[in-house]
C-alpha positions in Angstrom: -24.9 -33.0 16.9 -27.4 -32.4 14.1 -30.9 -31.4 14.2 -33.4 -32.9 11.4 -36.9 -33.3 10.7 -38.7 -36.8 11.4 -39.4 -39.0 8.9 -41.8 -42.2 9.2 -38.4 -44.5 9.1 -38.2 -42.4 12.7 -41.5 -43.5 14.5 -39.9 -47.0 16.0 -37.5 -44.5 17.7 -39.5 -41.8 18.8 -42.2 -44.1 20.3 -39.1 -45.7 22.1 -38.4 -42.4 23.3 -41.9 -41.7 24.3 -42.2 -44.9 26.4 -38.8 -44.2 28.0 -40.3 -40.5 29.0 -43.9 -42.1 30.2 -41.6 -44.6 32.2 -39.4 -42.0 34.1 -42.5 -39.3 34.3 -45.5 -41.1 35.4 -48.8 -39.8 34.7 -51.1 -39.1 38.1 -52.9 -41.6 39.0 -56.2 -40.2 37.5 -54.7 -39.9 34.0 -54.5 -43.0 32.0 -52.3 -42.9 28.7 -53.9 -44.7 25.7 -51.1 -46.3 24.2 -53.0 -46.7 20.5 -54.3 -43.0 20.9 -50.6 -41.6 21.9 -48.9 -43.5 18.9 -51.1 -42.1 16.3 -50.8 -38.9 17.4 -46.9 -39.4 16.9 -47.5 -40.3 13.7 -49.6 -37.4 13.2 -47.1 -35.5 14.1 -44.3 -36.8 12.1 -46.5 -36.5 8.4 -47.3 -33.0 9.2 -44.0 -32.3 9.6 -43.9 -31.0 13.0 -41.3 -33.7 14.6 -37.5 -33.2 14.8 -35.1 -36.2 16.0 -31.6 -35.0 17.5 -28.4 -37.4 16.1 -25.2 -37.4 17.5 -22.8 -39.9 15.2 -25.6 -41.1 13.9 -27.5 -42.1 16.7 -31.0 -40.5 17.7 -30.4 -38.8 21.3 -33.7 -37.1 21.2 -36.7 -35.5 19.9 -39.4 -33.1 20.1 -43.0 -32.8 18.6 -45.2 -30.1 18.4 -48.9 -29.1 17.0 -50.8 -26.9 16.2 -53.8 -25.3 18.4 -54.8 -22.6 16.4 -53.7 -19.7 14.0 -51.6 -18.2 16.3 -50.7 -20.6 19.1 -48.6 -24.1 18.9 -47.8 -26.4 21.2 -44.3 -28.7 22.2 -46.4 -32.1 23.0 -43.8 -34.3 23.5 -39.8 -33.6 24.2 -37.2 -36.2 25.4 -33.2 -36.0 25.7 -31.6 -39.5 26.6 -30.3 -39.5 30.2 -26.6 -39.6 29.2 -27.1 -36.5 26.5 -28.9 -34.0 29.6 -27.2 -30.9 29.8 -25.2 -30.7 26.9 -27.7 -28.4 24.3 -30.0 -31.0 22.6 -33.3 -30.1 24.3 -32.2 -26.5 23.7 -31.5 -27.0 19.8 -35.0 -29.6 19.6 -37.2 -25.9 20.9 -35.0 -24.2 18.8 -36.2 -26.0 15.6 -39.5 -25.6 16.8 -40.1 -22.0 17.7 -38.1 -21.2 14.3 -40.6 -23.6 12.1 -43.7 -22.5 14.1 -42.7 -18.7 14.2 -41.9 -19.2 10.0 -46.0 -20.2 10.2 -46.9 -17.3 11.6 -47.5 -18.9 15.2 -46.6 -15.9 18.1 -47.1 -18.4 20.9 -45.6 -21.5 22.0 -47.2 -23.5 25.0 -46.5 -27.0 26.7 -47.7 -29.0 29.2 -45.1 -29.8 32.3 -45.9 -32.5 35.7 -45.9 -30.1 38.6 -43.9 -33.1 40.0 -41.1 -32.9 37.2 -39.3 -30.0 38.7 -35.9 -30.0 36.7 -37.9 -29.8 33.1 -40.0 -27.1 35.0 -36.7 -25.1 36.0 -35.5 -25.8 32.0 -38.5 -23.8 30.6 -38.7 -21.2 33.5 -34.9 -20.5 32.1 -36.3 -20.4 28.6 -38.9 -17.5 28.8 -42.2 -19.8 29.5 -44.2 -19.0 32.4 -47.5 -20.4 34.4 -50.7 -19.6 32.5 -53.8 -21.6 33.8 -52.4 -23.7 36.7 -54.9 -27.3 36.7 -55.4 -28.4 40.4 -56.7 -32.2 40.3 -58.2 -34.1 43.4 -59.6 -38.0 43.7 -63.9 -37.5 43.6 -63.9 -39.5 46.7 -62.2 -37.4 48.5 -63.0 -34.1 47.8 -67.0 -35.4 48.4 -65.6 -36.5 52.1 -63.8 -33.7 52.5 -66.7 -31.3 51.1 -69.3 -33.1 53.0 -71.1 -33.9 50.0 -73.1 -37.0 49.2 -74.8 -36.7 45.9 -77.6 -39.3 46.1 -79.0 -37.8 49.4 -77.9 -34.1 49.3 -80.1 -32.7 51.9 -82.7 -33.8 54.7 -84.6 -32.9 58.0 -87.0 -33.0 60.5 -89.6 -31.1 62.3 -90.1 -31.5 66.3 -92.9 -29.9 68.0 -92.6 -29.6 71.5 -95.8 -31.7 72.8 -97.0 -35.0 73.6 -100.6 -34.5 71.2 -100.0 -35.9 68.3 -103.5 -36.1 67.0 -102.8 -31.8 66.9 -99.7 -32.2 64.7 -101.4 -35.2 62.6 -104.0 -32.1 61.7 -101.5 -29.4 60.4 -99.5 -31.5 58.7 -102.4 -32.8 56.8 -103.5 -29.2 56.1 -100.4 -27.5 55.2 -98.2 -30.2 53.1 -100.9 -30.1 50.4 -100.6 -26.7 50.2 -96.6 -26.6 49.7 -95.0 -26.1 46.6 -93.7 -28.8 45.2 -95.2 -32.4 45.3 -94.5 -34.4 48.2 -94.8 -38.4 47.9 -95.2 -39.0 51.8 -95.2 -37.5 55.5 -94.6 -39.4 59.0 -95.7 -37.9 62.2 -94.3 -39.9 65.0 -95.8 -40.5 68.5 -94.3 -38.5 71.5 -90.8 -39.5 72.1 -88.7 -37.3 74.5 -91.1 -34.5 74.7 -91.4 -34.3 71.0 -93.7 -35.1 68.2 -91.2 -35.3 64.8 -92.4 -34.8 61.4 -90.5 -36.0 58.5 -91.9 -35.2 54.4 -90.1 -35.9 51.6 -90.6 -32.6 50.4 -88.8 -31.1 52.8 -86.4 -33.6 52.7 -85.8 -32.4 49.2 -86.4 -28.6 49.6 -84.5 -27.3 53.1 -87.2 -23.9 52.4 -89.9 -26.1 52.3 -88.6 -28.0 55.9 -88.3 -24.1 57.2 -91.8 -23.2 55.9 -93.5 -26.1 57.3 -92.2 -26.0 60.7 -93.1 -22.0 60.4 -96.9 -23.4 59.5 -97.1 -25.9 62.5 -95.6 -23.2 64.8 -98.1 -21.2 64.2 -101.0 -23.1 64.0 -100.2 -24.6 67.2 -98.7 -21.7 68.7 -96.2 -24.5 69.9 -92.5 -24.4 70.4 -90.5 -26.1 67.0 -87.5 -26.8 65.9 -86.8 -27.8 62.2 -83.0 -29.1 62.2 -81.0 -30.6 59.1 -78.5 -31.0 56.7 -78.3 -29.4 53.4 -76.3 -30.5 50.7 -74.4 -32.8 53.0 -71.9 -29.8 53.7 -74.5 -27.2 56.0 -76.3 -27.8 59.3 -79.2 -25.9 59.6 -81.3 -25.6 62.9 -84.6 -23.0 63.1 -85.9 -22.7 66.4 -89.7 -20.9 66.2 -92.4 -20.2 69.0 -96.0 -19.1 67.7 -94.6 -19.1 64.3 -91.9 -16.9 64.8 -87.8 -17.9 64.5 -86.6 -16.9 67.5 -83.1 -18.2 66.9 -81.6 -19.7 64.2 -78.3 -21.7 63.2 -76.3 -22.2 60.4 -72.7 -24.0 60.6 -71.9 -22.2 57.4 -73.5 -18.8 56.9 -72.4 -17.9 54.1 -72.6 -21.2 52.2 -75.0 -19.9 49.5 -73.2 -16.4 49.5 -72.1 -13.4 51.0 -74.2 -12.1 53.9 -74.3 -8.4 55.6 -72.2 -9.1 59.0 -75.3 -8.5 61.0 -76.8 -11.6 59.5 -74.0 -13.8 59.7 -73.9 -13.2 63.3 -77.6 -13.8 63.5 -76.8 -17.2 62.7 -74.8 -18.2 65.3 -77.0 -20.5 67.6 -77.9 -18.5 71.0 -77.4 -21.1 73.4 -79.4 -18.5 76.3 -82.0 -18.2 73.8 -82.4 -22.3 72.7 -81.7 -23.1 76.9 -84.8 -20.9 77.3 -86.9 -22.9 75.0 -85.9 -26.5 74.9 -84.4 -26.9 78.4 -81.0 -27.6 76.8 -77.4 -27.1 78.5 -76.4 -23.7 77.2 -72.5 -25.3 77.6 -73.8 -28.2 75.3 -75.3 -26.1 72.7 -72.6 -23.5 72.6 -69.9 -26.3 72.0 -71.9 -28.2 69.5 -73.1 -25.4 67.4 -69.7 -24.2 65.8 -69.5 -21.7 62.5 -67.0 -21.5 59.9 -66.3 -20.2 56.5 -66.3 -22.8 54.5 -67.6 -26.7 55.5 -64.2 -28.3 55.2 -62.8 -26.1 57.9 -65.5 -28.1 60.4 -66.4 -32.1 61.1 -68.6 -33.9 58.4 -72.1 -32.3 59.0 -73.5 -35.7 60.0 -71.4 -35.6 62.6 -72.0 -31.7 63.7 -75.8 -32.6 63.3 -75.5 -35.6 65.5 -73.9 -33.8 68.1 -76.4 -30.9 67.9 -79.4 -32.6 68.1 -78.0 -34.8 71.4 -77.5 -31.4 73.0 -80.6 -30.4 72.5 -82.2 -33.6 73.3 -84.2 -34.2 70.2 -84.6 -38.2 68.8 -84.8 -39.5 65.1 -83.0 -36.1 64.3 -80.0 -37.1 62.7 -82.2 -39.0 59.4 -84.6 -38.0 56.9 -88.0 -38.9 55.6 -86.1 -42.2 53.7 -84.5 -43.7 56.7 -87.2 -42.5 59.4 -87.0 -44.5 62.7 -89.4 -46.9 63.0 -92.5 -46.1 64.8 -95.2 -48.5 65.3 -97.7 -46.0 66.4 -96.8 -43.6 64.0 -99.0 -41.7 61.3 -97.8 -41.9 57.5 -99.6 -40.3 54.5 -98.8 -41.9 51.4 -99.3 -38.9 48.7 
């Protein structure tokens, strides 16, 4: 078996090679191989003298190419061994070549890129000194959004319900304190009484979950009424703020440390009460303890539409599980278009 240098009378066979490799290696699913793109970089390869082809009577049972990524780092890009030659030395002699080229350029480092799937080429160059440096984790958008919770065109929303049957009262703060909000908000809806509740819905505070908190804060205490503001933020956190004359008296957060890490007091402070919200809204303290759960990170709980949903039917609340968009529709309700 001899080792030699490619020459362009080579490229027919070591494209044939690198078909015959992409054949019996797949790429993932998310990576697609431009054919016209791969083949020039053969060529590329080849005229800069950084391809080797391996003959045995004459016949080309393999090759190797290589690059290089900067002054002191090169990389194997492509290395193939015909099925019947496996085992016998080639792909051994092909690195050889290039490590002994590459180290004669001053290059102290040799890399390559290996399918975690491809676990007999990834035994080879364990055997041969390389080892894991950056590991790169893929996963399908879809499916990480689902399994985040995440929806990027609606990435939070909420609602604010008062605990009364006057609307005209609520209709009055809201038109007092949204103007005042930072932020610009293009529209509010205050619906009539449904279930003991008056809900309020802004697009601000669709938008901006502080915003949500600091209005129901403002009603609260203008009112001196009981309120709960109750949503979902960034599709992956359910959020539920329970206040009386202004002031939270509980306050829920399926993830509390979503945003960061907390003191331990405060990441118990988040856990729902279910005495506390029984005491205030009437609601099943069974019910709210079992739809109120906490973890450490969203995926480790249900979708948070689907936490939120069964929240806000434990505590008995309607219209809580949209936004200002997608509002119920309410023929006697009050809308300010901003």
């Amino acid at each position: 078996m001899t080792i030699r240098g490619a020459t362009p009378a080579d490229l027919a066979t070591i494209e044939a090679f690198w078909q015959a490799f992409e054949a019996e290696v797949p790429l993932p699913p998310h990576e697609e191989a431009d054919l016209a793109t791969e083949l020039a970089e053969i060529r590329e390869a080849v005229e800069s003298g950084l391809g080797w082809v391996a003959e045995r009577n004459g016949a080309a049972v393999g090759m190797v190419l290589a690059r290089r990524r900067s002054e002191r780092v090169g990389r194997i890009t492509d290395l193939y061994v015909l099925p019947s030659e496996r085992r016998g030395g080639v792909a051994e002699a092909l690195v050889r070549a290039v490590a002994t080229r590459l180290a004669r350029d001053g290059v102290e480092t040799i890399d390559l890129e290996v399918m975690a799937s491809n676990s007999a080429a990834r035994a080879v160059y364990g055997a041969w000194g390389f080892r894991h440096e950056v590991l790169v984790l893929a996963a399908p958008v879809a499916a990480l959004l689902e399994r985040l919770g995440a929806d990027v065109e609606s990435p939070s929303f909420g609602s604010i319900h008062v605990q009364t049957d006057d609307m005209d009262v609520i209709v009055k703060a809201v038109e007092m304190f949204v103007p005042r909000l930072p932020g610009r908000s293009t529209g509010s809806i205050i619906t009539s009484p449904r279930a003991g509740y008056v809900t309020v819905y802004d697009d601000l505070c669709d938008r901006d979950p502080a915003m949500l908190k600091r209005l129901a804060t403002e009603i609260s205490a203008r009112t001196g009424l009981v309120v709960v503001a109750v949503g979902v933020e960034q599709q992956a956190l359910v959020r539920m703020v329970l206040l009386d004359r202004g002031r939270i008296v509980d306050e829920y957060a399926s993830v509390p440390e979503f945003r960061g890490p907390l003191p331990p007091g405060e990441v118990v402070a988040l856990n729902a009460n279910p005495v506390v919200v029984e005491r205030y809204t009437g609601a099943s303290q069974t019910a709210v303890r079992a739809a109120s759960p906490v973890a450490r990170v969203p995926s480790d709980l249900p979708p948070a539409r689907e936490l939120l949903a069964g929240l806000v039917a434990a505590l008995g609340l309607t219209g809580a599980e949209h936004g200002w968009v997608d509002a119920p529709a309410d023929d006697q309700a009050v809308r300010f278009d901003r």
